[in-house]
N, C-alpha and C positions, 0 to 999 in steps of 0.2 A: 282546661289546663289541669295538670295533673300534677299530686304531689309527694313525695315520700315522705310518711310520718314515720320518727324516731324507732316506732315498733316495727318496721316495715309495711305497715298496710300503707293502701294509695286512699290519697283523700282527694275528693274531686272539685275544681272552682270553676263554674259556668258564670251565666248574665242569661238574665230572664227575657223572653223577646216578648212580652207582653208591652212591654214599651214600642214595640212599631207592629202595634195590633190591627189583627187581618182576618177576617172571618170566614174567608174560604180558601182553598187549598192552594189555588193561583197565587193570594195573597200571602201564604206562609213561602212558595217559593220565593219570591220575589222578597222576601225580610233576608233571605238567606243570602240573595246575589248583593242587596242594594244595603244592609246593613251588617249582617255577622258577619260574611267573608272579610268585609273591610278591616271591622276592629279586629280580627283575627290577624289580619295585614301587619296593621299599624304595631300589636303587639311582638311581631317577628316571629309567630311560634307556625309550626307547621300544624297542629290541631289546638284546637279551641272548644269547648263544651259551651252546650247553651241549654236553657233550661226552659224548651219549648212550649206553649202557649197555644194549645188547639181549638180553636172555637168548636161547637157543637158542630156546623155545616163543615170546616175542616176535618174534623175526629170519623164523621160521616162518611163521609167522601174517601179516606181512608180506608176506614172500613168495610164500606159497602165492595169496596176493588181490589184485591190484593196485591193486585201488579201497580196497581199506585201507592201500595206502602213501599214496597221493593225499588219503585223507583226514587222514593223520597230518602229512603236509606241510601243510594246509588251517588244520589246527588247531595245530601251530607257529607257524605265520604271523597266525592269529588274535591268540594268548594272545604276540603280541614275541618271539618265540624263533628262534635260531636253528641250526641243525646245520653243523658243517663238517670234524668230527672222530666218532669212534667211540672207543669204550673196547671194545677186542676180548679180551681178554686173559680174564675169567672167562668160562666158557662157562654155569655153570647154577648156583643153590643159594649164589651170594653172599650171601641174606640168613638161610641156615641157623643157629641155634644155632651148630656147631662149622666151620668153611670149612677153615681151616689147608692141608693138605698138597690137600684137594680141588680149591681154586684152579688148581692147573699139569696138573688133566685135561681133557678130552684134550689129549695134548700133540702135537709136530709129525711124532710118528710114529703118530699115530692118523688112517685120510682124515677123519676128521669133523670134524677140526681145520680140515683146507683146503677141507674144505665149508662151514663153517661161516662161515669168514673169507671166501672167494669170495661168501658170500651177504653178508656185512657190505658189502664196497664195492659190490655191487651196488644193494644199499639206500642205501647213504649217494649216491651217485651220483644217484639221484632224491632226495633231499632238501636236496640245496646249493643253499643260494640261488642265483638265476636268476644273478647278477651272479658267482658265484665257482664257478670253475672247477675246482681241485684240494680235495681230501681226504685225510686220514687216518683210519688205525687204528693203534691201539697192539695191541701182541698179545703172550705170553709168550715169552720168550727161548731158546727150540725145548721145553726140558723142565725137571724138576727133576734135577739130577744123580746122582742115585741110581733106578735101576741103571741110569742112560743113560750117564755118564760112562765108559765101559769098553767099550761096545757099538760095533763099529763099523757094525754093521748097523742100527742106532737111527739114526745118525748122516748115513748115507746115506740112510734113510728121510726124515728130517726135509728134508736135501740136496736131493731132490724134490721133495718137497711144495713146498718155496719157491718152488724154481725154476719149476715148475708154476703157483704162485702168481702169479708174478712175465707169465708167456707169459698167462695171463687177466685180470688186468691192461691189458697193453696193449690187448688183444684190446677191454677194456671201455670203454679211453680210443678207442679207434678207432671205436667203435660209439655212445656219448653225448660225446662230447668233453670227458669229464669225467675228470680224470687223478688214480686212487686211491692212495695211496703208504702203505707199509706200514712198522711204526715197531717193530723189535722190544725191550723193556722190557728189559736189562741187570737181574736180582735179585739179590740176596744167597739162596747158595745152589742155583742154578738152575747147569743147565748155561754159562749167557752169567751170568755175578755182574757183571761188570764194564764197563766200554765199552770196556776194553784187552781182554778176552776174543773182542770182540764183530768185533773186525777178521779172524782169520781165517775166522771164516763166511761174515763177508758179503764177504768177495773171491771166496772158494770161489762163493758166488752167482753175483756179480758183476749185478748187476740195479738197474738204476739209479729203481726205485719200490721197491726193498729196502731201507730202511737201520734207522736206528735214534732211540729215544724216551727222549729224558733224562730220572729219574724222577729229581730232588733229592734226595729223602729217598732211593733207593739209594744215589746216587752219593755221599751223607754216610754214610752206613750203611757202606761200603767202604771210609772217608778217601778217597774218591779227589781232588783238586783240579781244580776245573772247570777252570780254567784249561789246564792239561796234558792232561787230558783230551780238551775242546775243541778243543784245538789239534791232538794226535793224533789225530782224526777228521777234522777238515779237511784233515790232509796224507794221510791216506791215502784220501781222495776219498769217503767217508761221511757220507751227508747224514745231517743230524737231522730225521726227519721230522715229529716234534712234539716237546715237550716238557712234561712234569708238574713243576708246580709244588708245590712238599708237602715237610716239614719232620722232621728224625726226632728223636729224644727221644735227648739227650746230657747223661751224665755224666761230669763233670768227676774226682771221687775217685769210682771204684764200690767201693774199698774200705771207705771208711765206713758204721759201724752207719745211719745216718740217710738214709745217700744211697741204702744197699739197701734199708730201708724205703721208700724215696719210692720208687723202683723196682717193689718189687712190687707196690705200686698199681697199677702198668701191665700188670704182667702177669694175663692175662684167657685164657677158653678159647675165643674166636672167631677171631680171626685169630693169623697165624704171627709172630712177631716176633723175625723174627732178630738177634742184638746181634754186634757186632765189637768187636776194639779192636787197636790197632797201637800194637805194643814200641815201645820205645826201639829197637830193631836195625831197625827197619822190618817187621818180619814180622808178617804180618795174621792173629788169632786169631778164630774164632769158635763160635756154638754155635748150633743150629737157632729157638729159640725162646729170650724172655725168662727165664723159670721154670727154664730148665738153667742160664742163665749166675748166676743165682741162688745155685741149690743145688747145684751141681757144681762140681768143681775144675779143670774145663776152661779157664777163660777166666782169663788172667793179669787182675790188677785193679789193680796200680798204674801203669796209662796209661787215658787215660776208655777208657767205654765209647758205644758209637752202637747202639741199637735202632729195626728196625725198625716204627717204629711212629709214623703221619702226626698230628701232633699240629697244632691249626689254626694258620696261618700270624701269627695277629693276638696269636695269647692262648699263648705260649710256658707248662710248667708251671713252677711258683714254685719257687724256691731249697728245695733245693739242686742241685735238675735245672733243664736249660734246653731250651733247640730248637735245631736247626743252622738256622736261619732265615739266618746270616751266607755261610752256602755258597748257599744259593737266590739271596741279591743277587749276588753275586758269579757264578754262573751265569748269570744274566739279564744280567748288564754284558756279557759274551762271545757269549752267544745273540743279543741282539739291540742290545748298546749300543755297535757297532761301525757303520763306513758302510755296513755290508749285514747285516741279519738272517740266522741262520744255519737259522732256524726260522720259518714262516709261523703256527705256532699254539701258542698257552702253553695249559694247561687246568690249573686246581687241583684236586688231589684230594687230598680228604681226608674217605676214605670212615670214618674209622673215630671219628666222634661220638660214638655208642651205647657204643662199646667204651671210653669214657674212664672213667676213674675218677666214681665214684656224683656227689661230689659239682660233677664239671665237664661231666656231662651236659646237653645243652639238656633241658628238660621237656616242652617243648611244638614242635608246631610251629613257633609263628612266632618260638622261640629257637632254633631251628634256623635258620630262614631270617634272622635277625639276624646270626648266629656266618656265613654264609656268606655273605651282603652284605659284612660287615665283613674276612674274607679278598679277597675279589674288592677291592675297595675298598684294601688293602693292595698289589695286587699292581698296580693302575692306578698308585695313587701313586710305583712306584718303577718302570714304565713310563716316568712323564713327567718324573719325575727323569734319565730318562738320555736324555730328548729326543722321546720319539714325543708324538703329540698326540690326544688321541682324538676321534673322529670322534663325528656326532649317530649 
């Protein structure tokens, strides 16, 4: 979906297809027929962005054939779809039973990391519509911090890689005219937790296709204030190269019997979901996954708590839990409801459907593709409330 900001640029809204995750090339067709056409459908629009999700053995398989990228642009363009961002950040086995800590491998001190990612904007680079020019990727915040936080030889590895990243890059905008900018994800937990974390590296860079990809539901996951946030990236000359749209699961008292019950409905063994909560002194506590801040005495509980964990933008869960859905608007007024957009592309993701509680599962398909019509559809609306116009 495409949209006109007040300055006239176009700002772009996809959905991440990491939610109906497939690890080879077959599998990414078949997301395209049995899920995006539909919510494209259901939406009425004649094209639709999504913000594709290539596993290693897909990005491969691509690669390796040229007339199978050609064809995958062919059949994009059939089935109204459009590419103009990547989801780089899992490299393999996102739809495995257990993902958790697997997600942050390889990280940016492994070369298969910046092989991997060299071959993404190489890819996305043939697939941008004829008409647009720039792209992104999002990709993991160098590591997880454990045992990288202490290494400074990790640290210099990762230094390279970027920087390297960054000299191929150009290299690829000079050779297609197509200009790939690289978006690193800020986690709870990760070497970069924060977007305040995220300034000394990327000055160390200094690479002006380097910057960084607001993930909402981190940057609520952290308390951090978009506002301040926002504003701290702009003064230190840090572009945002995309932005995720996506909501995290907040408790108000996690000290109550009822509200830890509602809680541990969330906690599940597929994904990580890191919970915070920040004192009354400001000082920010946390615990690696839901299930510790549960059962351990780790996590002070008489200030909420924020878990990570993407709950859909439209259907917040019922009292006595809610969504930071309020931090997403409020990020969106600053990213793009200013006289210049701070970001050319929003993407919603919220890969984690499957992992919601039994009975807020979609059943089927095409409540699947209803629950993500209905977030996209959420996220337009509050677009046009702050002025942009969407285009056919």
């Amino acid at each position: 979906m495409r949209f006109r900001h007040p300055d006239g640029s176009t700002v772009h809204l996809s959905y991440c297809t990491n939610v109906h995750p497939a690890e080879t090339l077959d599998g990414v067709r078949a997301q395209l027929r049995d899920h995006c056409e539909p919510v494209r459908r259901r939406l009425g629009r004649d094209r639709l962005g999504i913000g594709l999700w290539l596993a290693r053995d897909a990005a491969r398989a691509l690669t390796d054939d040229p007339s199978e990228l050609r064809s995958l642009r062919a059949e994009l363009d059939r089935r109204g779809l459009e590419v103009v961002t990547l989801n780089g950040f899992p490299y393999e086995g996102f739809g495995a039973d257990e993902v958790k800590y697997r997600v942050y491998r390889p990280d940016w001190t492994d070369p298969e990391r910046l092989a991997h990612t060299t071959a993404l904007a190489r890819l996305l680079a043939g697939l941008l519509p004829d008409d647009v020019t720039e792209g992104t990727i999002s990709t993991l915040p160098i590591a997880w911090r454990t045992p990288f936080a202490s290494d400074a030889e990790a640290a210099g590895l990762a230094h390279t890689a970027l920087t390297t990243l960054g000299e191929r890059l150009d290299a690829l905008a000079e050779l297609t005219g197509k200009s790939i900018r690289i978006g690193l994800e800020p986690e709870p937990g990760c070497t970069i937790e924060t977007t305040a974390d995220a300034h000394t590296p990327l000055a160390a860079i200094g690479h002006p296709r380097i910057g960084i990809c607001v993930d909402t539901c981190h940057l609520a996951t952290s308390f951090e204030d978009p506002d301040t946030a926002l504003d701290a990236l702009h003064t230190a000359g840090i572009r945002v190269a995309k932005a995720q749209l996506s909501a995290a699961l907040h408790a108000e008292h996690p000290h109550l019997p009822e509200v830890r019950s509602a809680l541990a409905a969330f906690a599940e063994p597929r994904f990580l979901h890191q919970t915070r909560t920040r004192t009354a002194t400001g000082a920010l506590h946390g615990t690696d996954d839901l299930d510790e801040a549960l059962t351990g005495p780790a996590l002070p509980d008489r200030t909420p708590w924020r878990a990570h964990f993407h709950v859909p933008l439209h259907a917040p869960p019922t009292p006595p839990l809610t969504s930071t859905l309020p931090v997403l608007r409020s990020a969106l007024t600053r990213l793009v409801g200013g006289p210049r957009p701070l970001t050319a592309h929003l993407e919603v993701e919220t890969y984690t459907w499957q992992a919601l509680p039994a009975a807020l599962r979609p059943r089927s398909r095409a409540r699947l593709a209803d629950g993500i019509a209905a977030e996209l559809t959420l996220a337009r609306d509050i677009l046009s409330d702050l002025g942009l116009k969407e285009l056919p």
